[in-house]
N, C-alpha and C positions, 0 to 999 in steps of 0.2 A: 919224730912225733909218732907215735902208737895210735893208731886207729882203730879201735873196737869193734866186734861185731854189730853193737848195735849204734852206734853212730854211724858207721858206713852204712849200713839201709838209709839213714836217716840223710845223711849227705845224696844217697842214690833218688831218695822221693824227692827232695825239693828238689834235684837239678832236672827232675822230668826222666831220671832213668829208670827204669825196670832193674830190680834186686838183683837178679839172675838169669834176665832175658828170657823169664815168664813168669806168668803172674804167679805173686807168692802173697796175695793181700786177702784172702778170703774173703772177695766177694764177689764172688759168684761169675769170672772172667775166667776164659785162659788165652793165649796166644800173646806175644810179645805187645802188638798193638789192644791188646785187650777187648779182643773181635767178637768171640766166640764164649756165648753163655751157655754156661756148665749146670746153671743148678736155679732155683725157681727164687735166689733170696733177694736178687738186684733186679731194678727194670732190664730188657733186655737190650734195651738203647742208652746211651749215654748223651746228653745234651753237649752242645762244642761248649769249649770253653768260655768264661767272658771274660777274662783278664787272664795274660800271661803272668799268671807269676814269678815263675821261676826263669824271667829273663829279666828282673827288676830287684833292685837292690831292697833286700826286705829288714825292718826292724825285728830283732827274734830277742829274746828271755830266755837262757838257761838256766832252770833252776835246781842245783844241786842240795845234798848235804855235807856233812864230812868235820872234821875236825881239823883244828887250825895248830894244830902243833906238829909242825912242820919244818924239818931241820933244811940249814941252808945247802948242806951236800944232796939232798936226795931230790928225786926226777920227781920235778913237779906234776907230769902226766901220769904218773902211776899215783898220785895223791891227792889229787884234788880232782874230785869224782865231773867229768864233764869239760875238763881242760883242753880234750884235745878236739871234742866236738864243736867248743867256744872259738877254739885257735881256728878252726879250720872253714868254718862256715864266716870267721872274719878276713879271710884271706879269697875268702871266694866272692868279697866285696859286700857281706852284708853287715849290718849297723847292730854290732850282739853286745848284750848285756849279761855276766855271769853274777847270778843272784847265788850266794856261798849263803846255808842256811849252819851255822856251828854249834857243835855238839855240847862244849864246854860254855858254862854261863859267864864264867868269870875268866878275866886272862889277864895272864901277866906279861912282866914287860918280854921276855924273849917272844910269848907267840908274836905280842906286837909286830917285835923285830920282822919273824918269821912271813906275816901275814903280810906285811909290807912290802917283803922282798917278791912273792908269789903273786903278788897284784902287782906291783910293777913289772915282772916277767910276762903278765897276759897281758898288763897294757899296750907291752911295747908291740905284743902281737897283734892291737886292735882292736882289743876289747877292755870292755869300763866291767868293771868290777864292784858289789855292792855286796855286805857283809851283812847279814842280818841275826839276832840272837834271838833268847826267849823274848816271849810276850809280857809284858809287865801287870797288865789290867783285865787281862779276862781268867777268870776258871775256866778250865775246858780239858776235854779227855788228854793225860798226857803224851798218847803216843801220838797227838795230830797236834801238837804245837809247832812241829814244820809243817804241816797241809796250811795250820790257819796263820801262819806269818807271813807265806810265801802269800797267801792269797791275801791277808791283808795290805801285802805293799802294794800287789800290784792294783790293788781296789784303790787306794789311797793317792795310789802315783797319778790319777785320770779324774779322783774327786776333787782332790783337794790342789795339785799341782797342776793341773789342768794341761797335760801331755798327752799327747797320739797315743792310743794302746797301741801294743805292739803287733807286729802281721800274723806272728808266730809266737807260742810259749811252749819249750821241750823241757818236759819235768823227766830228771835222770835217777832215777830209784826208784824204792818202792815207801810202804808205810802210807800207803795213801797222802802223798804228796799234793797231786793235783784235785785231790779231791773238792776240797772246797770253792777251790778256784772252777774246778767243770761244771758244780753244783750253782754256783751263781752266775754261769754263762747259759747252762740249762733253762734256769729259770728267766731267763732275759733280765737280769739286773739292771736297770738302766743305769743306775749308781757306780757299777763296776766298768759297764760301756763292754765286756769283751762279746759281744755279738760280731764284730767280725773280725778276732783273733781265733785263726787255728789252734788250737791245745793237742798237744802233742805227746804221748806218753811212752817213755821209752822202759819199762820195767825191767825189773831184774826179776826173779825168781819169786811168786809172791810166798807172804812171809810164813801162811798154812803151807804151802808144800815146802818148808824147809823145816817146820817146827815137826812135820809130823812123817819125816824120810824115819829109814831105819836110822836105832841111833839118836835120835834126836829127842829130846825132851817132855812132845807134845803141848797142849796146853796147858797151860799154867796160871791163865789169871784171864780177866775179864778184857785187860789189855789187848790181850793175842785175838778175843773178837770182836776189839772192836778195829784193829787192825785189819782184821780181814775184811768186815764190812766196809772201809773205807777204801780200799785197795781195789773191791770186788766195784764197787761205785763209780771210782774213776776208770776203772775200765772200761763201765757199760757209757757213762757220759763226756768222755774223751773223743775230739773227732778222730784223731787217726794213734794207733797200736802199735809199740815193736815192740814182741817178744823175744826171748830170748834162747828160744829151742821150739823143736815141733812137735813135742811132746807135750805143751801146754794145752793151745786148744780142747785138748778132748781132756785132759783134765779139768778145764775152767766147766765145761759142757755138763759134766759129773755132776759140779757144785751148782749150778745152775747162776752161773755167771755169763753176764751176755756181752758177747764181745761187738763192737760197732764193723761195719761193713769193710772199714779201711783198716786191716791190721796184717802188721807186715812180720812177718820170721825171719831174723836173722841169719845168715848163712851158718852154716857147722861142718864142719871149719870154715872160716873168715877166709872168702878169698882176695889173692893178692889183689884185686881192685874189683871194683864193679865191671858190671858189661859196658862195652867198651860204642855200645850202638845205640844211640839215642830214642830206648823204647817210650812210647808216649802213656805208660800207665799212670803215671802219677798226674801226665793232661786233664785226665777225666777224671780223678780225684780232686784235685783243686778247683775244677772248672766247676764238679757236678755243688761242691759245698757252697762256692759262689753262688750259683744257681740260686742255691737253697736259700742265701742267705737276702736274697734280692726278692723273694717269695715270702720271708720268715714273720710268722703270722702278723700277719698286719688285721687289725681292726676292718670287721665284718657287721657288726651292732650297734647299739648305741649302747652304752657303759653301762652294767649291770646295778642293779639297785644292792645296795648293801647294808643290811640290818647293824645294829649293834647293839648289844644286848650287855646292858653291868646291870651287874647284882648289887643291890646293895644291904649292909645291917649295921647299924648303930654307928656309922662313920660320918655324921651329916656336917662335921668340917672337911672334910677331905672326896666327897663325891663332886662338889663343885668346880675340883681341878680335873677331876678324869674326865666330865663333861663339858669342860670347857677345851682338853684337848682334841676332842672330836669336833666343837666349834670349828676349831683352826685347821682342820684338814685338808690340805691341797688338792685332795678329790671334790668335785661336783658335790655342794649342799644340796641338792634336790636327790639327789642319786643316795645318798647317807638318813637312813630311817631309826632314831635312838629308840630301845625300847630301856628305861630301867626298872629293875624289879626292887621294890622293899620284902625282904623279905620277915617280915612281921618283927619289926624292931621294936622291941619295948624301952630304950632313951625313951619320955616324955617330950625331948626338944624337936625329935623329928620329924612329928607331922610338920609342925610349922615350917622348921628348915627345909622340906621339900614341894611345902606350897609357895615357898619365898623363891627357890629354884625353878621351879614349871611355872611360875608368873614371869619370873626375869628374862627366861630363854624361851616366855613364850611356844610353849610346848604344842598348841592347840595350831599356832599358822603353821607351824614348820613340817605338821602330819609325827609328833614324835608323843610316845606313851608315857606313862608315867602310873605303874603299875604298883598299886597297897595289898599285898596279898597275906596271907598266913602264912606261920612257920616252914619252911619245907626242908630247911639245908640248903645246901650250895646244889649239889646235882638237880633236884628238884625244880628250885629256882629259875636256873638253867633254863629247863626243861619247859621251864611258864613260860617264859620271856621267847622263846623258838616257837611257842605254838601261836603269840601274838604276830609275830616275825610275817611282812611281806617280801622279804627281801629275797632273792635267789642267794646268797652268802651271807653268810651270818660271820660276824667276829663279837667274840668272847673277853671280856675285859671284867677285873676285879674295882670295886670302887674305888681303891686306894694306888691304883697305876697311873700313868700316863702317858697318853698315845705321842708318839715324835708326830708330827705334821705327814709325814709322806707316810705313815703308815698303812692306813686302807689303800693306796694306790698301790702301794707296793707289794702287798696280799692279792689285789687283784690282778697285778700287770703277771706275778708271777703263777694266778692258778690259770689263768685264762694261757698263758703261755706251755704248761705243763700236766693243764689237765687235771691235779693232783684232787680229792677229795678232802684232806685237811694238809692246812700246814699251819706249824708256828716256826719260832722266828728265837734268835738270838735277843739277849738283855741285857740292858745296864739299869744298873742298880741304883737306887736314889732313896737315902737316907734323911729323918727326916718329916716337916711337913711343908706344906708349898710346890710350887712348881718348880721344878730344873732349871738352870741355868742354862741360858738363849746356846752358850758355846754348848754348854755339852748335847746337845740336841744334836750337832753334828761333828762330835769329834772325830779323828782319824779312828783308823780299826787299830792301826798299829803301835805300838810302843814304838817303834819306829821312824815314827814319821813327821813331822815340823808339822805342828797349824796350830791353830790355835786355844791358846787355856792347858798346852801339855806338861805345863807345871805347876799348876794351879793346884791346891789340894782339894779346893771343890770335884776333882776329879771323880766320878768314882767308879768300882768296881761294876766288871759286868761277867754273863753265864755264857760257856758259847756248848750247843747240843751237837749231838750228832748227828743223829739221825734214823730214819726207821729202819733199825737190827732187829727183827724181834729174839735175836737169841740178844744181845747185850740186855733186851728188856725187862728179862725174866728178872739181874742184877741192879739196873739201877733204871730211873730212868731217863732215860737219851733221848726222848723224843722231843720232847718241850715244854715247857710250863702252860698251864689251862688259858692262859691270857692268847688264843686262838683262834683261824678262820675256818672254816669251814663250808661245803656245801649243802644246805638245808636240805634238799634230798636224800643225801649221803646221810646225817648225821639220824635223819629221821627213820632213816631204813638201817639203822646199827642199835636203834631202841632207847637214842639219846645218853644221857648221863645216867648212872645206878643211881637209888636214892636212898642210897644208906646215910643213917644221924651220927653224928655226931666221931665222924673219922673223912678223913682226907682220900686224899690220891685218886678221887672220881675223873682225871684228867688224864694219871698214868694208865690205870685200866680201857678207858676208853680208846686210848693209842693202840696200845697192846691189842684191844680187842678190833679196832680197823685195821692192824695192818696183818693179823692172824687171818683176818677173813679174805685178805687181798683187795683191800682198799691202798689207794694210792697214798701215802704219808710223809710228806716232805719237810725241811725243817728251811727256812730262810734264810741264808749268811749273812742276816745285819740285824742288828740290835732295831727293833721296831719300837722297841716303848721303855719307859722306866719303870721298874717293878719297885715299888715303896717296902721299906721295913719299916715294921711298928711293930709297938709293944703291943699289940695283942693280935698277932702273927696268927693263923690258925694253928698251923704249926707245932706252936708252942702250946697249944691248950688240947691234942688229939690225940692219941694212943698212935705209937709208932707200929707198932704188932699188927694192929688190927687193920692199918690203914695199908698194911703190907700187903697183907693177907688179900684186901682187897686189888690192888695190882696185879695180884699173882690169878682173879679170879678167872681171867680168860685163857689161861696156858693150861689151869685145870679143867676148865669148860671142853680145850681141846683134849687131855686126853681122855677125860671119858668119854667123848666119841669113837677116840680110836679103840679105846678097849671094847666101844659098841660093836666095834665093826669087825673085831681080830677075837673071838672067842678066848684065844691062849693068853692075852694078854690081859694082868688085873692090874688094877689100876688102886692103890690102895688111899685114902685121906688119914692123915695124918691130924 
């Protein structure tokens, strides 16, 4: 069995040894017991450990890629990416599972064959094996359909199957693998539970410095960044690093990519074993993230109050589901303040339909608005309904959505955990009029995964974003649909929504123009609400051109700054 340079670091931190019998993890340690602070990035003391873990048989996740065509003559460990790290960490007594992410969609019967044979060769070594393909039901960037299957199983395996998450997950490649998965351990998902699984990233070469070596092709498509943004991501929200050379570092430094405190470089050349002396570096790396995690923000206040704010125009069958899924919210009703805006709808039916609503829902005990304003547009609107707003967060909902029950919580649990200034959130789609169906409120993420209604054709489609790239945003947008949270300060000190008539994208520019300015802009990994299609779509009735144009108004905004600032450079409008 072939052991890699980066599986051997990887086998050396969990047994508690030192890579090379000194520290090679960048952070901020040297000497073999990790004595001696070298640089201003780590406290200078290390707390003792609170759990041994590397003397305790651990559940781990390897999450690979790779392709399942796979002949019966050839070495499985040079084929199946991760093989020998899975075999060898189950032979050191701990309980591993190799998640195979495959390339091909479709298979015939030899890979069968093939697949069969190379899962039972790991069995016998000790480890369970689980196959996972494309994703059946979300649109989402193509090159992160392994980041977000690998993350949907394992969200899925802890929501729905009600299993231990694992101690450990070692994602083995690159393409931003772990990305979603670190993304919603980030944000403390409660949904997902991995607050106290280690994530583990063991990279290969990321995908910019291969596309862009001599020789090589460079960019090519909008693919390549969003690749990079997601690669750069899981790097910075990954607990512990291996690299694969020591030339990285100061290359990632360049791009202004932030590597976390625990990142380890593989040796070059791989030597024949590790050190052979039981250095206790990786003590104080497991010990120090315990710590952390036994601290890990715990509730300090009392729950913040949280506005929500729907627009509404001429939809007066269809506003009484979106306010009744705020009824249902599993956050605190007193903490929950509805503000709705009409924005000057001329229906005839709607006054009535919205005194018949503020009568039913009793708008006046509950402290909730109900605002008859003039035309303004959607940004405008907006902009009415936040200047009513007592809320310290504000969330943004269309008349024609509907919120899932844990929505607001899960906006709150996750900005309070991350700090973030806006985030939205993944969606599933609901076609149609009425409310969703009770199952799909909480289906699986995964095409993958058994529960219930996963053959039902009430099914339906859902969007999954990226995330804040502002170079992907220039291209499309990745950030999220306007159905959003936010912090009322934040959104107020960004000048709120444009109030351009009669064009769209007041939700993509606005991103674009928070995360340009260095506002924090995060995207959710769960489907929060159902986004309704209907025949009169904004969409469908607004100039594409014009609503681009507007997207693009803060990328122009920046450079004629720079050209403010750089004489030689003109800046010309097209």
């Amino acid at each position: 069995m072939c052991i890699s340079p980066l599986d051997r670091v990887f086998l050396a931190f969990l047994a508690g040894v030192c890579t090379r019998g000194v520290c090679a993890c960048y952070r901020g340690f040297a000497g073999p017991e990790c004595e001696n602070a070298v640089q201003h990035t780590a406290p200078a003391t290390l707390p003792a450990a609170q759990q041994r873990w590397w003397q305790r048989s651990l559940t781990i996740a390897v999450v690979t890629t790779g392709s399942l065509r796979i002949s019966l003559s050839k070495e499985l460990d040079g084929l199946v990416r991760a093989a020998p790290l899975a075999k060898a960490l189950a032979k050191a007594g701990h309980s591993v599972q190799l998640l195979q992410l495959r390339h091909n969609v479709s298979s015939s019967e030899q890979d069968e064959v093939s697949s069969s044979a190379w899962q039972a060769e790991l069995e016998r070594s000790g480890v369970t094996v689980d196959i996972l393909n494309y994703t059946h039901h979300y649109y989402l960037p193509t090159p992160l359909t392994h980041s977000f299957e690998a993350y949907a199983w394992l969200c899925d395996r802890h929501a729905i199957s009600s299993k231990r998450p694992f101690d450990t997950v070692v994602f083995v490649g690159g393409h931003g693998l772990a990305y979603y998965t670190a993304l919603a351990k980030h944000q403390d998902l409660p949904q997902c539970r991995f607050r106290g699984s280690k994530l583990v990233l063991a990279l290969e070469h990321p995908h910019l410095w291969r596309i862009t070596r001599p020789g090589s092709p460079g960019l090519e498509s909008v693919d390549d960044l969003e690749v990079n943004f997601a690669e750069s991501e899981s790097v910075r929200l990954a607990d512990h690093v291996v690299l694969p050379g020591a030339d990285l570092p100061a290359w990632m430094a360049k791009r202004n990519w932030k590597l976390p405190w625990s990142t380890f470089i593989a040796p070059q050349p791989p030597a024949a074993s590790t050190s052979s002396g039981v250095h206790n570096a990786s003590k104080g790396l497991w010990g120090q993230a315990t710590l952390a995690l036994q601290q890990f923000r715990q509730p300090t206040r009392q729950l913040p109050l949280v506005s929500v704010v729907i627009t509404h125009y001429n939809r007066p069958a269809l506003l009484p589901f979106a306010v009744q899924s705020i009824v249902q919210q599993d956050y605190p009703a007193e903490r929950i303040q509805l503000v709705v805006v009409d924005d000057g709808s001329p229906d005839p039916t709607v006054a009535a339909a919205l005194d018949k609503l503020e009568a039913d829902l009793d708008f006046q005990a509950r402290g909730w608005l109900l605002l008859r304003e003039p035309n303004r547009y959607l940004g405008g609107a907006r902009n009415r309904g936040v200047e009513a707003c007592a809320g310290e967060f504000v969330l943004f909902m269309d008349d024609d959505n509907y919120a899932k029950p844990h929505e607001v919580s899960t906006f709150v649990h996750a900005m309070e955990s991350t700090g973030a200034d806006i985030l939205t959130s993944f969606v599933d789609f609901l076609f149609g009029e009425g409310a969703p169906l009770p199952a799909n409120q909480t289906r699986p993420l995964s095409s993958q995964s058994q529960g219930p209604d996963l053959e039902s054709d009430a099914r339906s489609l859902g969007f999954v974003f990226l995330g804040s790239s502002p170079e992907v945003g220039i291209f499309k947008n990745c950030f999220g649909d306007a159905n959003s949270f936010v912090r009322r300060d934040a959104f107020l000190s960004l000048g709120g929504y444009s109030t351009d008539r009669g064009i769209g994208y007041e939700d993509w520019e606005l991103y674009a123009k928070a995360v340009l300015k260095g506002y924090l802009v995060e995207v959710v990994p769960l489907p929060l609400y159902h986004y309704r299609f209907t025949a009169e779509s904004m969409q469908k009735s607004t100039s594409f051109s014009a609503s681009r144009r507007r997207a693009l108004r803060p990328y122009k905004e920046l450079l004629v700054e720079y050209g403010r600032k750089h004489s030689s450079v003109q800046v010309i409008e097209l």
